[in-house]
BAFISE-29375 format. One record per residue (C-alpha): x, y, z; residue number from 1. Coordinates in nm, 2 decimals, decimal comma. Layout:
px / py / pz / nr
X / Y / Z / NUM
...
// end
This chain:
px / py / pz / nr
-12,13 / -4,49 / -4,96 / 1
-12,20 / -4,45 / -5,31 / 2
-11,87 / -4,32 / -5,51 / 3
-12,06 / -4,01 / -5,71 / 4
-12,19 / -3,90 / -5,32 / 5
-11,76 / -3,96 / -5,19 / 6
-11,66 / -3,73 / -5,47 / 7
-11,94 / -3,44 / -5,39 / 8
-11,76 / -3,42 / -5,07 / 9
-11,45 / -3,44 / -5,09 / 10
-11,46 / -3,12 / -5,41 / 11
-11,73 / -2,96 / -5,10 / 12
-11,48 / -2,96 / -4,86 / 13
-11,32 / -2,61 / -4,76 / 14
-11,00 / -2,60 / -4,96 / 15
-11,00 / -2,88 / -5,16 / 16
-11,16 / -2,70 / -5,50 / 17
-10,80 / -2,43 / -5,45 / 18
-10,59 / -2,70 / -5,38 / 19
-10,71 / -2,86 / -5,67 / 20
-10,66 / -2,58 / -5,93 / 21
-10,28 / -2,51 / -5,74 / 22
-10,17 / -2,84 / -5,84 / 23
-10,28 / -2,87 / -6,18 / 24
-10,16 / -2,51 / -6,25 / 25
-9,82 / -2,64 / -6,13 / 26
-9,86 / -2,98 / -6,34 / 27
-9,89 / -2,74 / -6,62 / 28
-9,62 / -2,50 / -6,61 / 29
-9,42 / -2,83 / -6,54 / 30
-9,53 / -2,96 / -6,86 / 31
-9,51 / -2,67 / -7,10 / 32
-9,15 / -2,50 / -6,94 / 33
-8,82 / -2,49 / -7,11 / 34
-8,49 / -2,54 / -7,03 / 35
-8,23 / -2,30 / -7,18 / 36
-7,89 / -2,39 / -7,21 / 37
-7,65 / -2,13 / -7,23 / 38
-7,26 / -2,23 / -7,31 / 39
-7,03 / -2,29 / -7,00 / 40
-6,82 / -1,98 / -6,91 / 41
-6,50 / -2,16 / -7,02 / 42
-6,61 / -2,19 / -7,39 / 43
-6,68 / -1,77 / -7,39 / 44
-6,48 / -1,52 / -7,59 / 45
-6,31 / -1,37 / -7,28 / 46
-6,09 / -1,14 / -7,42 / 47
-6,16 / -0,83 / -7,71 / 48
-5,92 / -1,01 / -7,94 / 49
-6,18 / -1,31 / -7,92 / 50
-6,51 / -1,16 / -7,89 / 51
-6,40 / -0,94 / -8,21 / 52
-6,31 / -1,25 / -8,39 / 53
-6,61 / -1,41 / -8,29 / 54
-6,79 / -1,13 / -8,44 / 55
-6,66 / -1,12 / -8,81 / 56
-6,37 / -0,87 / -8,73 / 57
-6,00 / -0,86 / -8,74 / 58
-5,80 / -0,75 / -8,40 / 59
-5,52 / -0,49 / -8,50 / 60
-5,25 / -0,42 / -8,26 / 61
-5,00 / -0,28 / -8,50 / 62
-5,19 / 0,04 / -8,57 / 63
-4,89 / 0,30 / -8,41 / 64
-5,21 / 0,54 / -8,29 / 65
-5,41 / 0,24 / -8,14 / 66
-5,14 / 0,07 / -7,94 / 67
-5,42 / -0,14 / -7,76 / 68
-5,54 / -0,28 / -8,04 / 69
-5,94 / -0,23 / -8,20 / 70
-6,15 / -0,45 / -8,37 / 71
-6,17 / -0,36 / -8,76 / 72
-6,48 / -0,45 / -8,90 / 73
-6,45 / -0,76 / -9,16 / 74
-6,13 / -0,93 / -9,26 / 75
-5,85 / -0,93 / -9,53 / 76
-6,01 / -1,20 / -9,71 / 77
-6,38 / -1,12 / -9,69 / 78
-6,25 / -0,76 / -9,84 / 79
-6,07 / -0,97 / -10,12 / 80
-6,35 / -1,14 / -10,19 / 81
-6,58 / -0,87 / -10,24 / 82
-6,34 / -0,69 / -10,47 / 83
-6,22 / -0,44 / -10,21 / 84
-5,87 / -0,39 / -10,04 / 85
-5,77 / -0,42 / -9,73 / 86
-5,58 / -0,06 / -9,61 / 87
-5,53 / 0,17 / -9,35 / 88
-5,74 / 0,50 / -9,38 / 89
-5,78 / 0,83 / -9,26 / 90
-5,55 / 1,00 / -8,99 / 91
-5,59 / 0,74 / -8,72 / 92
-5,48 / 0,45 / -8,99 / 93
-5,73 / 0,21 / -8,91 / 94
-5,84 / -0,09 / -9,15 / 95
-6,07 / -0,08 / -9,36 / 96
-6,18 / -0,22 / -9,68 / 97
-6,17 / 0,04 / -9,95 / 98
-6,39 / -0,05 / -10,23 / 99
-6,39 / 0,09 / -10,60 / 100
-6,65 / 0,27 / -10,74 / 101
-6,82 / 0,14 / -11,13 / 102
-6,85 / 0,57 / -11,16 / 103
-6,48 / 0,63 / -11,08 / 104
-6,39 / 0,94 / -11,22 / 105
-6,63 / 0,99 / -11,39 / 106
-6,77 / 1,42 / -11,52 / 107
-7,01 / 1,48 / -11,30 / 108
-7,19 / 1,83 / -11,17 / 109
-7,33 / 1,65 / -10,82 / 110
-7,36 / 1,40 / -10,58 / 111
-7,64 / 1,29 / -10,73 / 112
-7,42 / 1,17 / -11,03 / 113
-7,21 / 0,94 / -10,90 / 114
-7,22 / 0,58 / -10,73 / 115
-7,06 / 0,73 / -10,38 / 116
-7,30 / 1,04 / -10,36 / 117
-6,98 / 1,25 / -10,40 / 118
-6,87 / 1,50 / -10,68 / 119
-6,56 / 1,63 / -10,59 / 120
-6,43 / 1,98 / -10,74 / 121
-6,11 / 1,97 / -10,95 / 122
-5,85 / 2,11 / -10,74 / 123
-5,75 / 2,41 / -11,09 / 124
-6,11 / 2,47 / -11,03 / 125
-6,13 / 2,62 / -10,69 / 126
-6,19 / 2,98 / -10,65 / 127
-6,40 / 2,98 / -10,97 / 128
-6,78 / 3,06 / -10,89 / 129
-6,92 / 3,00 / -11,24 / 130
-7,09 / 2,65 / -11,32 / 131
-6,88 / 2,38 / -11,32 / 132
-6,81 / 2,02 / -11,39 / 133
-6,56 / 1,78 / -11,10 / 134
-6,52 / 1,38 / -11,08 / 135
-6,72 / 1,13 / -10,89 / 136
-6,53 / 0,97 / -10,59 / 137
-6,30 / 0,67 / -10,67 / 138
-6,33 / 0,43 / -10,45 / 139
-6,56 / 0,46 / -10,12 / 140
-6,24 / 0,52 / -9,83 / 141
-6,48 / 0,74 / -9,61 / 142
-6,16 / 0,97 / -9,53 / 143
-6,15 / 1,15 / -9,90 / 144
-6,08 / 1,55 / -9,91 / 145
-6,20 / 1,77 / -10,14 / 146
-6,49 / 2,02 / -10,18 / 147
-6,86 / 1,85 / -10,34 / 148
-7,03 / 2,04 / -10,62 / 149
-7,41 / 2,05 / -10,63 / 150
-7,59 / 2,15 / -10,90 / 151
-7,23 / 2,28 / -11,08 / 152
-7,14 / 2,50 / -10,78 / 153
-6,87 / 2,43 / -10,47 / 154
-7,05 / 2,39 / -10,13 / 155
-6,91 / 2,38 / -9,80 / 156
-6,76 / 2,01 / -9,76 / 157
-6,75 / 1,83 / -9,40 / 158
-6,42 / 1,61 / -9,43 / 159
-6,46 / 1,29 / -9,22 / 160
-6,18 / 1,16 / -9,03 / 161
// end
């Protein structure tokens, strides 16, 4: 028997054609998979103290509010480094850094003036309803008090805490 006429035959039997495609389907997913690799349990940040140092942040268990501990978001020295310093802020006393502002102090009449979008009223000034003039935000320690000014006039101020 001829080997063209064997071949004819043996793709013209019932089955052979599927069984055919099956395997080199298989072959191919075999060929073109990948193998990820994920780290061993053991080597895994298992408690908050690690996963927030694993993430950039400092683990503070002396805050005398927070007695479990949180994860503050940077560290002392990245806050050095950037010019900023590393404090406790706002009424829970969590870390921050607190950053100062190139517009600190500065005259302004509103937000719009100032570096930290803040123009806060001077405290002799409050009461007065007549155009006025306050001082941009020192430094950007999100827990400030203080009412804005907008266009030279006192508006109602959200303090964030």
């Amino acid at each position: 028997m001829h080997i063209s006429l064997w071949i004819r035959r043996l793709i013209s039997a019932p089955g052979i054609v599927l069984m055919l495609l099956v395997v080199a389907g298989a072959l191919t997913a075999c060929a073109v998979s990948k193998v990820e690799v994920t780290p061993p349990l053991a080597q895994l940040p298992t408690t908050e103290e690690a996963r927030c140092a694993a993430g950039g942040g400092t683990w503070d268990k002396s805050n005398f509010k927070l007695t479990d501990g949180y994860c503050a978001k940077g560290t002392p020295a990245q806050c050095q480094a950037s010019g900023g310093n590393w404090q406790r802020v706002c009424m829970m006393g969590t870390l921050a850094c607190v950053q100062p502002y190139a517009d600190a102090n500065k005259t302004c009449s509103s937000g719009a003036d100032c570096q930290g979008r803040r123009c806060l009223q001077a405290a002799e000034a409050r009461g007065n309803s007549q155009s006025q003039t306050g001082r941009c935000l020192p430094n950007n320690n999100p827990c400030y008090f203080g009412i804005n000014l907008e266009n030279g006039q006192p508006v109602p101020t959200a303090v964030a805490d």
